[in-house]
N, C-alpha and C positions, 0 to 999 in steps of 0.2 A: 504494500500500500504506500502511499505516496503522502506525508503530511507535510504543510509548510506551518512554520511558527515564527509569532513575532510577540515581541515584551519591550515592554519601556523599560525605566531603573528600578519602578519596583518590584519587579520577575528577573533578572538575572537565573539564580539559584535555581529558581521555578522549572523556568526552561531547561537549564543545565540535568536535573533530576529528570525532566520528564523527557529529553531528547536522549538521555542515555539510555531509558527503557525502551524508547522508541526503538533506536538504532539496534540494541540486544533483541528484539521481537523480528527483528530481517525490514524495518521500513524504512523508505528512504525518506531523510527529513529537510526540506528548503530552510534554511534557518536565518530569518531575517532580523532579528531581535539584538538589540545592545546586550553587552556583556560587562557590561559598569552599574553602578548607581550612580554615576552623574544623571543629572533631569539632560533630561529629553523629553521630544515629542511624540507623543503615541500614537497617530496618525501616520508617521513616518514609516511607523514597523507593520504598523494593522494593513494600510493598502496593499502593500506588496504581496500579504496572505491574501486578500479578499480576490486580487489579481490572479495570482495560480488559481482559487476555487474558481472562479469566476470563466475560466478560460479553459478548466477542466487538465489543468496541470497537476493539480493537487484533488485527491479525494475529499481532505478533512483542512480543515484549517483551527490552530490553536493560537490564540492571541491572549495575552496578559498583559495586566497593567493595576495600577494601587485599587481602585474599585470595580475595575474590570467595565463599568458602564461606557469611558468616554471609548475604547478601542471598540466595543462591542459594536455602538454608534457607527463609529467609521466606517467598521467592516460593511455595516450592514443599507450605507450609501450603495454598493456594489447590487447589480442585477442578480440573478441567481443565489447571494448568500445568503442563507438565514442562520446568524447567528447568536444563539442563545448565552445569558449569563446564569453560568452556576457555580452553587456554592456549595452541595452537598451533591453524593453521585447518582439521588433518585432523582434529583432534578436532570440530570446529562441523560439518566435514562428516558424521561419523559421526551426530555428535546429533539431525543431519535424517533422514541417511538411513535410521536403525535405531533412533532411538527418537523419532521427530517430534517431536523437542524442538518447545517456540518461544515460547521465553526462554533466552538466552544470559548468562551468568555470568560475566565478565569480571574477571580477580584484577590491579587494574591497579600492585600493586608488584613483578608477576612476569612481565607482558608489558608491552613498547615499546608505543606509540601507533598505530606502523603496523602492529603487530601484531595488536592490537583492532581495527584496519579491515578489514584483511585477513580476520580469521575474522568480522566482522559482513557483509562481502559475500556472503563463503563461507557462512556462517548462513541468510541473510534471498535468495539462489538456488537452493539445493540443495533437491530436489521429496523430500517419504517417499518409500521406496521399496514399502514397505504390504508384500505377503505374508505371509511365514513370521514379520517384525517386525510387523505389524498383530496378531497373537495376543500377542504380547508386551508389546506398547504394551496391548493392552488389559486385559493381569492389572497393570498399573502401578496404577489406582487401587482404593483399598481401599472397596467400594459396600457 
């Protein structure tokens, strides 16, 4: 599978832990994310992901940042993204299962480290469930 990731300064670590699983799982990961806690801008690292999902370079897309809301925003300017923000991994499961998220939003001053693994496992497994949500994923973009 093919994921791209991007983090402002407050995911460094985030990333670093969850790209290592990735990479150990056999996927290959775009990694567009700062590797400091110097500030930076979060839109800088979010487009570049929304870009690969968007163009079908990338299956999933992971973006981090302090509340995880202003990248989620970004991503979610892009056609095709629907990127959900979660903070616990029943939340990641929903966002496949009923609104085939795939971009995950990650608020990393309000979840642990293992927390972000956990729901990026849970995220990047969990199949759409399509029916009665397939009508509703499909009034999501404004055509």
């Amino acid at each position: 599978m093919k994921i791209s990731i991007g983090n402002d300064h407050a995911g460094p670590s985030y990333k670093n832990v969850i790209v290592k699983f990735l990479k150990e799982a056999g996927h290959t990961v775009s990694n567009y994310g700062t590797d400091t806690p110097d500030s930076v801008d979060y839109p800088d690292f979010g487009h570049p992901v929304a870009t690969d999902v968007e163009e079908g370079k990338a299956d999933f897309g992971i973006v981090i940042c302090g509340s995880g809301n202003g990248i989620a925003m970004t991503v979610n300017k892009h056609q095709g993204v629907r990127a959900a923000l979660c903070w616990i991994k029943e939340i990641a499961i929903l966002a496949r299962e009923h609104n085939n998220a795939n971009v995950i939003a990650i608020p990393a001053r309000y979840t642990s480290e293992m927390q972000a693994l956990e729901m990026v496992k849970a995220f990047i497994t969990t199949e759409f469930e399509g029916g009665r949500h397939q009508r509703r994923v499909d009034k999501i973009a404004c055509n």
